[in-house]
N, C-alpha and C positions, 0 to 999 in steps of 0.2 A: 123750390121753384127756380127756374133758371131765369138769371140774370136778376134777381133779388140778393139786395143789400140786407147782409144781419147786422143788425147794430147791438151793440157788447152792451150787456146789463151794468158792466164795473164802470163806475163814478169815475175812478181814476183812469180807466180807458184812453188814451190819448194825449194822458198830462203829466207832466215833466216834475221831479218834484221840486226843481229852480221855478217852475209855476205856484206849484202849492205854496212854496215857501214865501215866495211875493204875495200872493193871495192873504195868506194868515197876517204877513205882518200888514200890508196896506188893510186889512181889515181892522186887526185888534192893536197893530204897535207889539214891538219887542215885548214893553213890560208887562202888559196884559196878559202877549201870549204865553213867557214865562211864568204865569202864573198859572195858567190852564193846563201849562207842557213845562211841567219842573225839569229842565233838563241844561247846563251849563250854557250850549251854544246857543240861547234866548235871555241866558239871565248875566253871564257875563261880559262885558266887550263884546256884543252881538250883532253880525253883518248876514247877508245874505251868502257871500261865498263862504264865511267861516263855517256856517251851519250847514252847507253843503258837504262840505269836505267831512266834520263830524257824522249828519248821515247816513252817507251813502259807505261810509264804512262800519256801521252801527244799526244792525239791523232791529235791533229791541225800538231803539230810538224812532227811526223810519218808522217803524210800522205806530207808534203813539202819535207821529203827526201826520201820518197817513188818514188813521183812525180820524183825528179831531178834525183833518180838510173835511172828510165825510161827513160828521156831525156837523159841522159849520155850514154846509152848502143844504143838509137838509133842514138845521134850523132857519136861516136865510131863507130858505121859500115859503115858510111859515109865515114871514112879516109882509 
């Protein structure tokens, strides 16, 4: 139909993973979320930008805390 907006079924559609990543820790705290997401940039020395830069170069990794924002936002609307 013309001049109809599709709006994109992906969760992640429009969010940065500098958002997810704010998102997770204001939700669970570093230590938490290294517990959920066994992965160094959460459980060592853990910042926001360090764990960016690991990432976004680290696609295994991305996509585990891609996965768990996903979980997170569908458990979230459960409560």
């Amino acid at each position: 139909m013309e001049g109809e907006v599709q709006k994109s079924k992906d969760p992640l559609h429009g969010i940065t993973l500098e958002m997810i990543v704010k998102h997770l820790e204001a939700s669970y705290g570093w230590e938490e979320l290294g517990k959920h997401i066994a992965i160094n940039c959460f459980t060592s020395n853990p910042s926001v930008q360090s764990s960016l830069k690991f990432l976004r170069k680290t696609p295994w990794a991305r996509t585990k805390v891609e996965n768990f924002y996903k979980y997170s936002l569908r458990h979230n609307k459960l409560k």
